[in-house]
PDB file of N, CA, C and O in Angstrom:
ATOM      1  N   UNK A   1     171.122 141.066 201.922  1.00  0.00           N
ATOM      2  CA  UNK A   1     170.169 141.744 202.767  1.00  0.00           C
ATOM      3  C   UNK A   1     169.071 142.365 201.913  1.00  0.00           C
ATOM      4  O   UNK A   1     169.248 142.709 200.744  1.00  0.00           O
ATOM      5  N   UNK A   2     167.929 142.482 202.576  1.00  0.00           N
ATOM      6  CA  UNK A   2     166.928 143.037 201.750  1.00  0.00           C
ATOM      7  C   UNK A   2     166.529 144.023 202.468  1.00  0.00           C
ATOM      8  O   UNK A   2     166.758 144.128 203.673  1.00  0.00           O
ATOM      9  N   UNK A   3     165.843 144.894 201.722  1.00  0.00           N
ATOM     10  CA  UNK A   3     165.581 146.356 202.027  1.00  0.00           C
ATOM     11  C   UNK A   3     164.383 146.243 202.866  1.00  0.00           C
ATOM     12  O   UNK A   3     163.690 145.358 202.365  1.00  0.00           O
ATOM     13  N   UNK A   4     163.905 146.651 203.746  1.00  0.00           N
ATOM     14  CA  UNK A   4     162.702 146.804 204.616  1.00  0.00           C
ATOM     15  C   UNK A   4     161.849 148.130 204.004  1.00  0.00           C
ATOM     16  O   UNK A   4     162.002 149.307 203.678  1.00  0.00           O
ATOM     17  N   UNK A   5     160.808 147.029 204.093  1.00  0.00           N
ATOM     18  CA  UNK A   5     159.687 148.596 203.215  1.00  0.00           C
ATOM     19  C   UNK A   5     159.164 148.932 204.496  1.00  0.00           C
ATOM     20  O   UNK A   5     159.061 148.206 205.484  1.00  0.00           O
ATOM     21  N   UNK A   6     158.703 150.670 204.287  1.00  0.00           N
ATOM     22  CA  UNK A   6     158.562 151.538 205.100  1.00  0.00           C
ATOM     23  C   UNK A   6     156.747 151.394 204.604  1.00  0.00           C
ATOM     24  O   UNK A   6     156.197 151.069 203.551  1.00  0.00           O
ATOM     25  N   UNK A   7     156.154 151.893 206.196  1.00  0.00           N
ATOM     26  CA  UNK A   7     154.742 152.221 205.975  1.00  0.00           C
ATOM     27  C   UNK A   7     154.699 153.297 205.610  1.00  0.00           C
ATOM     28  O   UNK A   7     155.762 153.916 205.639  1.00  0.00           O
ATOM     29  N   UNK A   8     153.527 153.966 205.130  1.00  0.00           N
ATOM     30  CA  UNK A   8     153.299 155.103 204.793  1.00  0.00           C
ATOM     31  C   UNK A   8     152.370 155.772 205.999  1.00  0.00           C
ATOM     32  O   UNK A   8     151.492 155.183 206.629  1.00  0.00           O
ATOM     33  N   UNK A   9     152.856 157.381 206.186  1.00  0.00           N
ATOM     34  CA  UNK A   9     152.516 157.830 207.215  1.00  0.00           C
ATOM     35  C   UNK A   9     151.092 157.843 207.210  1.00  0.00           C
ATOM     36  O   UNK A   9     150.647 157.518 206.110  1.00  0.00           O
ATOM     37  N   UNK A  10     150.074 158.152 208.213  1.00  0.00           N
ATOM     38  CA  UNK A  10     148.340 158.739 208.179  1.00  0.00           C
ATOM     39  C   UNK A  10     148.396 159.627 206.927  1.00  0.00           C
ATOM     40  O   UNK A  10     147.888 159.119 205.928  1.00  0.00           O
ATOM     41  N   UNK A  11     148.831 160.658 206.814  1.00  0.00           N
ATOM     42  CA  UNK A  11     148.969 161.919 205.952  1.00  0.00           C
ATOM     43  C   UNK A  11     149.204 161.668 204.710  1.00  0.00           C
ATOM     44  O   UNK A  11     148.631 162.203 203.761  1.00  0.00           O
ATOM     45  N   UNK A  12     150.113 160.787 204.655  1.00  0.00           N
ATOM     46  CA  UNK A  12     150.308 160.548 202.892  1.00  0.00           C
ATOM     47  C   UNK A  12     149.641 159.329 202.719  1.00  0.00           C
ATOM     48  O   UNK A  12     149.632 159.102 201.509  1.00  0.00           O
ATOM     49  N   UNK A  13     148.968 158.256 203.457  1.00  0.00           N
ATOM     50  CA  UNK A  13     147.634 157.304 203.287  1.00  0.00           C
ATOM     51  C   UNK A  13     146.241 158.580 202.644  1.00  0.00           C
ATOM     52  O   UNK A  13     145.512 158.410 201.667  1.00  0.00           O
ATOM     53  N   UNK A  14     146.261 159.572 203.423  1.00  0.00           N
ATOM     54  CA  UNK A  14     145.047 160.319 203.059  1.00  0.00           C
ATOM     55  C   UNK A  14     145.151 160.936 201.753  1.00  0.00           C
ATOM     56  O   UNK A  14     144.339 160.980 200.829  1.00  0.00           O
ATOM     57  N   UNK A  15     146.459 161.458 201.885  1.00  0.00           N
ATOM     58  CA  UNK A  15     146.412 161.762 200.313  1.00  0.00           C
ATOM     59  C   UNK A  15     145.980 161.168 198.883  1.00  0.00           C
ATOM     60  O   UNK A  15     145.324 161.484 197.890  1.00  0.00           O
ATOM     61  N   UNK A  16     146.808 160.037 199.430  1.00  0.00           N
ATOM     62  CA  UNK A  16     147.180 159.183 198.445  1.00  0.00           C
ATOM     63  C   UNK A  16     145.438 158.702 197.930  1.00  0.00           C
ATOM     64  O   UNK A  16     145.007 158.757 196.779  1.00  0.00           O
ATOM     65  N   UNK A  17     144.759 158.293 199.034  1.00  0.00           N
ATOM     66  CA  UNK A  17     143.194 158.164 198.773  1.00  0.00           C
ATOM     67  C   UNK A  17     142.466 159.546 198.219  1.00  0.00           C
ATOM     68  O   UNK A  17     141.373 159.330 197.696  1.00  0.00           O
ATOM     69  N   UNK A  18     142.862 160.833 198.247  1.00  0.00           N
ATOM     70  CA  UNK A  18     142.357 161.520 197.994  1.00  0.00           C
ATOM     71  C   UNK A  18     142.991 161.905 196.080  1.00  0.00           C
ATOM     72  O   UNK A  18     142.395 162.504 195.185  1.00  0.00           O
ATOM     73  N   UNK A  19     143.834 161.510 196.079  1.00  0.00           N
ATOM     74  CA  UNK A  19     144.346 161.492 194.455  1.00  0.00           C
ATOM     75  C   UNK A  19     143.638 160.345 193.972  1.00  0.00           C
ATOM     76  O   UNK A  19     143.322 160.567 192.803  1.00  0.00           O
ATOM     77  N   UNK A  20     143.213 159.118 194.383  1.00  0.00           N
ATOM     78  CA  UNK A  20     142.877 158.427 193.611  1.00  0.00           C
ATOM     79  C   UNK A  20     141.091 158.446 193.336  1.00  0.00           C
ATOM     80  O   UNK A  20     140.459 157.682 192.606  1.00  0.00           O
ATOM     81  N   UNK A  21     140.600 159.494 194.115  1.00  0.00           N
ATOM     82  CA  UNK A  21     139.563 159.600 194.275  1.00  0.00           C
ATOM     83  C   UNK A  21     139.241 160.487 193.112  1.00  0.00           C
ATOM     84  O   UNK A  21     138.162 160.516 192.520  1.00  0.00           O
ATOM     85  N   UNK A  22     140.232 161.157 192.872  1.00  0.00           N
ATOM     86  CA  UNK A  22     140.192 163.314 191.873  1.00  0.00           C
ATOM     87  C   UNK A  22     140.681 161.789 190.601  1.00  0.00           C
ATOM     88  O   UNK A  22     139.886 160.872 190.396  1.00  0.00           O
ATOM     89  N   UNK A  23     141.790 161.840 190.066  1.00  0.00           N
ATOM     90  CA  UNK A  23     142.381 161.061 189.054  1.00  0.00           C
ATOM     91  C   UNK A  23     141.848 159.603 188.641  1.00  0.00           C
ATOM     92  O   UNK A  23     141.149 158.812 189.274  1.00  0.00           O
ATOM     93  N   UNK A  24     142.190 159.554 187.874  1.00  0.00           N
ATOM     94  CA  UNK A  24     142.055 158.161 187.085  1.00  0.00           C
ATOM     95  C   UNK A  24     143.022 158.025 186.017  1.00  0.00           C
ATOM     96  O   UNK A  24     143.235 158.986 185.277  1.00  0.00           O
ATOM     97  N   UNK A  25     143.842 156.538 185.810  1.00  0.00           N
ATOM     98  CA  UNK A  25     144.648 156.599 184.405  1.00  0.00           C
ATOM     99  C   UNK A  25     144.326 155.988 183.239  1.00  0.00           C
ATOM    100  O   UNK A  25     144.032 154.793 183.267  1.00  0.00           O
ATOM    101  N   UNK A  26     144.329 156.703 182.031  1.00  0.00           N
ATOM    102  CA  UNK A  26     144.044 155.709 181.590  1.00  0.00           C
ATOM    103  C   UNK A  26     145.012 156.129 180.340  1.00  0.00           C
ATOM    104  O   UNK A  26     145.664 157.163 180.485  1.00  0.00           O
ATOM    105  N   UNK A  27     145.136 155.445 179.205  1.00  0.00           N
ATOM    106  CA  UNK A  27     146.468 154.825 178.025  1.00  0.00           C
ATOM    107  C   UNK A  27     145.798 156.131 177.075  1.00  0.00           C
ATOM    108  O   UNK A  27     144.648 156.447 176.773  1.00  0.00           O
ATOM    109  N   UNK A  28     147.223 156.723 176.772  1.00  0.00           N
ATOM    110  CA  UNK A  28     146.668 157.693 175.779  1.00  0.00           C
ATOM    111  C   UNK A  28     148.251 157.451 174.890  1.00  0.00           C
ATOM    112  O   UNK A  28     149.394 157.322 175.328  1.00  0.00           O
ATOM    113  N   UNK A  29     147.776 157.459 173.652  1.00  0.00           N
ATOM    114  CA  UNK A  29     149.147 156.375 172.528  1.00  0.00           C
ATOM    115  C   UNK A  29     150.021 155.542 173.563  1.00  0.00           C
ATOM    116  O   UNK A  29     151.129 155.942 173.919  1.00  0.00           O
ATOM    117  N   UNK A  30     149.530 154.513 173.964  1.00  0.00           N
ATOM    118  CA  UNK A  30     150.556 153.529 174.640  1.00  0.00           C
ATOM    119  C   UNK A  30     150.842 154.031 175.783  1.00  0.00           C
ATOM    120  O   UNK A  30     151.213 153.063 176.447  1.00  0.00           O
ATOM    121  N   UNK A  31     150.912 155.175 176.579  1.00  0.00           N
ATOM    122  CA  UNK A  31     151.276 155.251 177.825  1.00  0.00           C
ATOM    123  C   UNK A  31     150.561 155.440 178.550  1.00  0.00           C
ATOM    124  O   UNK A  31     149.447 155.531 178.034  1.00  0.00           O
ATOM    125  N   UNK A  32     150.554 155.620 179.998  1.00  0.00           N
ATOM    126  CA  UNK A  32     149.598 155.636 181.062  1.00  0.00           C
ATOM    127  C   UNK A  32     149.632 156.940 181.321  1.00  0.00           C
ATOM    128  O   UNK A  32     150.702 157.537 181.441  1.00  0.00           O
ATOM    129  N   UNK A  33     148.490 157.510 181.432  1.00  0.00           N
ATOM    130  CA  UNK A  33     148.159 159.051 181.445  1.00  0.00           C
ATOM    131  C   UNK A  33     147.234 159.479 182.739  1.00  0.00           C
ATOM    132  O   UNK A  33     146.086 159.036 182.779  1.00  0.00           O
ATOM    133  N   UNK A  34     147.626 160.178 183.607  1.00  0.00           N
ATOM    134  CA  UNK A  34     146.682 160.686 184.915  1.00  0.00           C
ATOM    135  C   UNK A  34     145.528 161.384 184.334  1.00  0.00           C
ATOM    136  O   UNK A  34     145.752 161.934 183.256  1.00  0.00           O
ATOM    137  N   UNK A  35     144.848 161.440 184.608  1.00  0.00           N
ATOM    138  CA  UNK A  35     143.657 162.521 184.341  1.00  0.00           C
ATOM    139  C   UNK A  35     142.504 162.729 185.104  1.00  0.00           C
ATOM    140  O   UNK A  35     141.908 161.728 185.502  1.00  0.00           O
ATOM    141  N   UNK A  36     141.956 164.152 185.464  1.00  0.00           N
ATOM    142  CA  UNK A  36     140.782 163.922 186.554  1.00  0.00           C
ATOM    143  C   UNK A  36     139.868 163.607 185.902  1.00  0.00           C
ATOM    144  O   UNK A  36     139.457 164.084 184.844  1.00  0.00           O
ATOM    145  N   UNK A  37     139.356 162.453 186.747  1.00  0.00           N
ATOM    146  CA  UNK A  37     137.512 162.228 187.015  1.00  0.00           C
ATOM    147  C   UNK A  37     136.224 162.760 186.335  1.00  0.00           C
ATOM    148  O   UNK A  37     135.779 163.705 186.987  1.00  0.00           O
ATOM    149  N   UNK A  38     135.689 162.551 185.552  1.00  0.00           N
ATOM    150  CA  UNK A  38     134.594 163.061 185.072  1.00  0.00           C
ATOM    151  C   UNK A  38     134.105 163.535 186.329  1.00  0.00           C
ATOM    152  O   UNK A  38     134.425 162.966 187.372  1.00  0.00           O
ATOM    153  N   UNK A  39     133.180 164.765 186.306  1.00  0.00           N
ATOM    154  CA  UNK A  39     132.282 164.981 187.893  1.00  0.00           C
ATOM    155  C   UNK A  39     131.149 164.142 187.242  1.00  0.00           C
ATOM    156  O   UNK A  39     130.893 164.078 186.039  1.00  0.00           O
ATOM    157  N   UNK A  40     130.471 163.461 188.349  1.00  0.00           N
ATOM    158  CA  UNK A  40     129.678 162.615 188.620  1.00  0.00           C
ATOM    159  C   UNK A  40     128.575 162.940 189.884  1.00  0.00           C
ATOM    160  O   UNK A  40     129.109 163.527 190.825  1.00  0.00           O
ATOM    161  N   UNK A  41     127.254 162.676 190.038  1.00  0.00           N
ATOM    162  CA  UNK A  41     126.265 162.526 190.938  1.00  0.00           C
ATOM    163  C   UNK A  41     125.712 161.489 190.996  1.00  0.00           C
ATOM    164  O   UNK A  41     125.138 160.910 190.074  1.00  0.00           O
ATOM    165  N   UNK A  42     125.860 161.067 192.357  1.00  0.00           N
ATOM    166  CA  UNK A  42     125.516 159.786 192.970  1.00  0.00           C
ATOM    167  C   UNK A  42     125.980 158.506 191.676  1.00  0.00           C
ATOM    168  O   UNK A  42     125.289 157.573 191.265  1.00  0.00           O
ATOM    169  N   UNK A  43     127.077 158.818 191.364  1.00  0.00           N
ATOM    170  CA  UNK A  43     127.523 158.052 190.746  1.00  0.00           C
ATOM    171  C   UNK A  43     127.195 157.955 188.975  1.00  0.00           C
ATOM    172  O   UNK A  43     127.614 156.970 188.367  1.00  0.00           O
ATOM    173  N   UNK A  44     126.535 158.893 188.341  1.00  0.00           N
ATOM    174  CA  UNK A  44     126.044 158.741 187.293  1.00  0.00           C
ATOM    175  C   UNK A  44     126.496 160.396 186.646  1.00  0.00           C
ATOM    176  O   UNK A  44     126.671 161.456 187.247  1.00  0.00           O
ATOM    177  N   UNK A  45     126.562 160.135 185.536  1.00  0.00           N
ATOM    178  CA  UNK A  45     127.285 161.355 184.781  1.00  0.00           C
ATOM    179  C   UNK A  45     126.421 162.162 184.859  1.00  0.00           C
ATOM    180  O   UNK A  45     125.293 161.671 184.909  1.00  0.00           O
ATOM    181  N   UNK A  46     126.509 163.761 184.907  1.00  0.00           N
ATOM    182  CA  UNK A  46     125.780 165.259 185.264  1.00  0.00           C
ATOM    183  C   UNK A  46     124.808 164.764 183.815  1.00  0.00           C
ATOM    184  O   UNK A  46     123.752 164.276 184.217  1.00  0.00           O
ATOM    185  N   UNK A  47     124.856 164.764 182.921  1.00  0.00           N
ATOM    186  CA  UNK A  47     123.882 164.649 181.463  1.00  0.00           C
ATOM    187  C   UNK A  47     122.906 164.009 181.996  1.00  0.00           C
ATOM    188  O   UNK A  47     121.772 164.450 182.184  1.00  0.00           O
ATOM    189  N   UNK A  48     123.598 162.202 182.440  1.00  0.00           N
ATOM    190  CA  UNK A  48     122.559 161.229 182.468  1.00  0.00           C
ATOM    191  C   UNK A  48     121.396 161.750 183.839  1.00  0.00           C
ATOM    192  O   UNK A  48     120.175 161.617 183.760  1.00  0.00           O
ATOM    193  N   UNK A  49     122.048 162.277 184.900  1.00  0.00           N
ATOM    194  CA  UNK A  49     121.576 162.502 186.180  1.00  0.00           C
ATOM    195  C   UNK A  49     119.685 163.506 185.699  1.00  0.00           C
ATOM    196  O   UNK A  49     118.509 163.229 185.936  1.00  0.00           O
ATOM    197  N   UNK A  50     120.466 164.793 184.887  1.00  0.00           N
ATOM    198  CA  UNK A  50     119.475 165.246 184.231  1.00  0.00           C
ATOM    199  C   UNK A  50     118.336 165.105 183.171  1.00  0.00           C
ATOM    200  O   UNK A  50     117.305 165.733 182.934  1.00  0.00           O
ATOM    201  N   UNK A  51     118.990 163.958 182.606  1.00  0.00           N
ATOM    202  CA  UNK A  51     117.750 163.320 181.996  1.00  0.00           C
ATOM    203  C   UNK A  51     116.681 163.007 182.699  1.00  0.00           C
ATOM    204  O   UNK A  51     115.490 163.309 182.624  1.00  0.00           O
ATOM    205  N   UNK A  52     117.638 162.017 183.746  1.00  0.00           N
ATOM    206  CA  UNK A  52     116.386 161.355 184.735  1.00  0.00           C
ATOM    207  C   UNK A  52     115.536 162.372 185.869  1.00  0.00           C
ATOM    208  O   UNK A  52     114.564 162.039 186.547  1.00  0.00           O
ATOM    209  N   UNK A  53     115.954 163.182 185.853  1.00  0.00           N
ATOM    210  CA  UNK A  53     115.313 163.993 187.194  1.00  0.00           C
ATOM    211  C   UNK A  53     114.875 165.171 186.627  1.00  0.00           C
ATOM    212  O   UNK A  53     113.714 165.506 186.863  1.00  0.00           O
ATOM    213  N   UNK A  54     115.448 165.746 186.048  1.00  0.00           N
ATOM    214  CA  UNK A  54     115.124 167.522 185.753  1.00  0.00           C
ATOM    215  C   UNK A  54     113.027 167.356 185.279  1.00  0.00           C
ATOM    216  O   UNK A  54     112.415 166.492 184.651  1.00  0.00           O
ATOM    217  N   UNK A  55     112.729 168.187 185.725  1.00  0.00           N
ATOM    218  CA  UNK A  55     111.331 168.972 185.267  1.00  0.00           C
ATOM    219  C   UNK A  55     111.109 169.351 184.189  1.00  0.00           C
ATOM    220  O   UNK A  55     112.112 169.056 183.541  1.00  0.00           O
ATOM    221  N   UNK A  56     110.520 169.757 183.658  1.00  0.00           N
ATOM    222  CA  UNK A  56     110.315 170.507 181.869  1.00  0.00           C
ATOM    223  C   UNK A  56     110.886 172.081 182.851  1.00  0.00           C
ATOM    224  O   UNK A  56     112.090 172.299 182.980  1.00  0.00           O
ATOM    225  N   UNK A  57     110.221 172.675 183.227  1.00  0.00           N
ATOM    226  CA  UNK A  57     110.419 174.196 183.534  1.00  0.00           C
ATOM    227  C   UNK A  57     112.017 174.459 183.766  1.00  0.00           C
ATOM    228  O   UNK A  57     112.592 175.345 183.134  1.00  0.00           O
ATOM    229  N   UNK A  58     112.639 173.699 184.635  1.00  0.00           N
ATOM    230  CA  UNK A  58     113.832 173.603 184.377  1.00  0.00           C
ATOM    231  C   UNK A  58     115.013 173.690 183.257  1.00  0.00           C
ATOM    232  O   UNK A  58     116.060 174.291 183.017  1.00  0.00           O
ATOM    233  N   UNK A  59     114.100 172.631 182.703  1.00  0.00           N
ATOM    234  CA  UNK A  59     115.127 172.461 181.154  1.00  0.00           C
ATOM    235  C   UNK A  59     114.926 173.752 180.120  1.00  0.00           C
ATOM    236  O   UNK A  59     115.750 174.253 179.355  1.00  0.00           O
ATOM    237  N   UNK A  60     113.317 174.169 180.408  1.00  0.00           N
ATOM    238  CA  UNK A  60     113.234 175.427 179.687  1.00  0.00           C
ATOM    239  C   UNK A  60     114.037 176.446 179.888  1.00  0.00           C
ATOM    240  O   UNK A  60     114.517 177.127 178.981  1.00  0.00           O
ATOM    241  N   UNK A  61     114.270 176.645 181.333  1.00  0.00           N
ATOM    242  CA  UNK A  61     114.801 177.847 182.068  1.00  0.00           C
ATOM    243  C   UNK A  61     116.363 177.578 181.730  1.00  0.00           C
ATOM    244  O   UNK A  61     117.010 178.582 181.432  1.00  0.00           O
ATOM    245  N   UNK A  62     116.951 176.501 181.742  1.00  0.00           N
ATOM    246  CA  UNK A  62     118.222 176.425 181.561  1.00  0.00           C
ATOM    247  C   UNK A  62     118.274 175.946 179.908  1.00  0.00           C
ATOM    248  O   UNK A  62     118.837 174.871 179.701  1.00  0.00           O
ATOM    249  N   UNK A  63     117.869 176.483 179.042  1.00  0.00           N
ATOM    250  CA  UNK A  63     117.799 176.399 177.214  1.00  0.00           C
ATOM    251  C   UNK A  63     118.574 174.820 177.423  1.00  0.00           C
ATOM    252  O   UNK A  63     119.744 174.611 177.103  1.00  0.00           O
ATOM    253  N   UNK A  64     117.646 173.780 178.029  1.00  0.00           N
ATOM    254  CA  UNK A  64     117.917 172.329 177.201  1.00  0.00           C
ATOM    255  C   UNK A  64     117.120 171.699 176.871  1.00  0.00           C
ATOM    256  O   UNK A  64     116.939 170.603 177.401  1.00  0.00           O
ATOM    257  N   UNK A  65     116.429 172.103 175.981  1.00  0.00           N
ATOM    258  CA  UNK A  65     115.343 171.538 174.885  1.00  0.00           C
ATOM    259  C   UNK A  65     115.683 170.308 174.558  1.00  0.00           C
ATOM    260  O   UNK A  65     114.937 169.365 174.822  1.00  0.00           O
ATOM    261  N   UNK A  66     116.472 170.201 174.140  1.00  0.00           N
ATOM    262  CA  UNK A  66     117.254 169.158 173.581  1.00  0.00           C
ATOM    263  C   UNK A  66     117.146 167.878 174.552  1.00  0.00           C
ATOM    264  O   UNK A  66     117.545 166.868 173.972  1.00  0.00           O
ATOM    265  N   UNK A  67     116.859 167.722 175.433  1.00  0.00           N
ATOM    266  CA  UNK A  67     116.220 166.817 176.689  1.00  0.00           C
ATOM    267  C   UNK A  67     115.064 166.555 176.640  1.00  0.00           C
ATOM    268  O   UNK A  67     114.608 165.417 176.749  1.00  0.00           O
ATOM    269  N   UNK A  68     114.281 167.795 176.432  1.00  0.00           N
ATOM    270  CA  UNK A  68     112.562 168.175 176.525  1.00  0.00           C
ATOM    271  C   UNK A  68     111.988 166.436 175.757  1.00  0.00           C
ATOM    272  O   UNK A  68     112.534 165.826 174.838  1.00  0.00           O
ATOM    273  N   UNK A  69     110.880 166.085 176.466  1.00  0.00           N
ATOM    274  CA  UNK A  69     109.799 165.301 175.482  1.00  0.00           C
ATOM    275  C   UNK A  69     108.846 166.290 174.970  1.00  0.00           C
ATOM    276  O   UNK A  69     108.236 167.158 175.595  1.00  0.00           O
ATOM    277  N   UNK A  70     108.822 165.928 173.396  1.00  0.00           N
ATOM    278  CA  UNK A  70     107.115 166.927 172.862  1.00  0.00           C
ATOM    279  C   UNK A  70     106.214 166.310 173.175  1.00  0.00           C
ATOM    280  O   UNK A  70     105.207 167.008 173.060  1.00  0.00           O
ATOM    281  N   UNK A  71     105.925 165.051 173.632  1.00  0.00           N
ATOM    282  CA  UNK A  71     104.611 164.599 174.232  1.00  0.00           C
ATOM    283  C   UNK A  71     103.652 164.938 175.316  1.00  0.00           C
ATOM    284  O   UNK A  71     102.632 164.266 175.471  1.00  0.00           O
TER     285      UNK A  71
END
């Protein structure tokens, strides 16, 4: 006889999408390791997001020169 697999309820479907949404695994010395998610905007890392968009006055106001163009 073989075992009958069970569905998973609404509640632990949502979860389960909501952990894989926060986590990601990835191999740390040979094993598989959970870890959360870089935060991200619209899909692109907080650094890169600010390169592309931020203002000069901004970057001044928040000391990231280090972004700034001198041109």
């Amino acid at each position: 006889m073989t075992n009958k697999k069970k569905n998973l309820t609404i509640a632990k479907k949502e979860a389960k999408k909501k952990r894989q949404h926060e986590y990601m695994f990835v191999f740390i010395n040979g094993k598989q390791k959970r870890v959360k998610r870089p935060p991200t905007i619209d899909g692109m890392d907080i650094h890169e997001f600010i390169m592309n968009n931020a203002d000069p006055i901004f970057l001044h106001q928040n000391e990231l020169w280090e972004y700034m163009d001198l041109s």
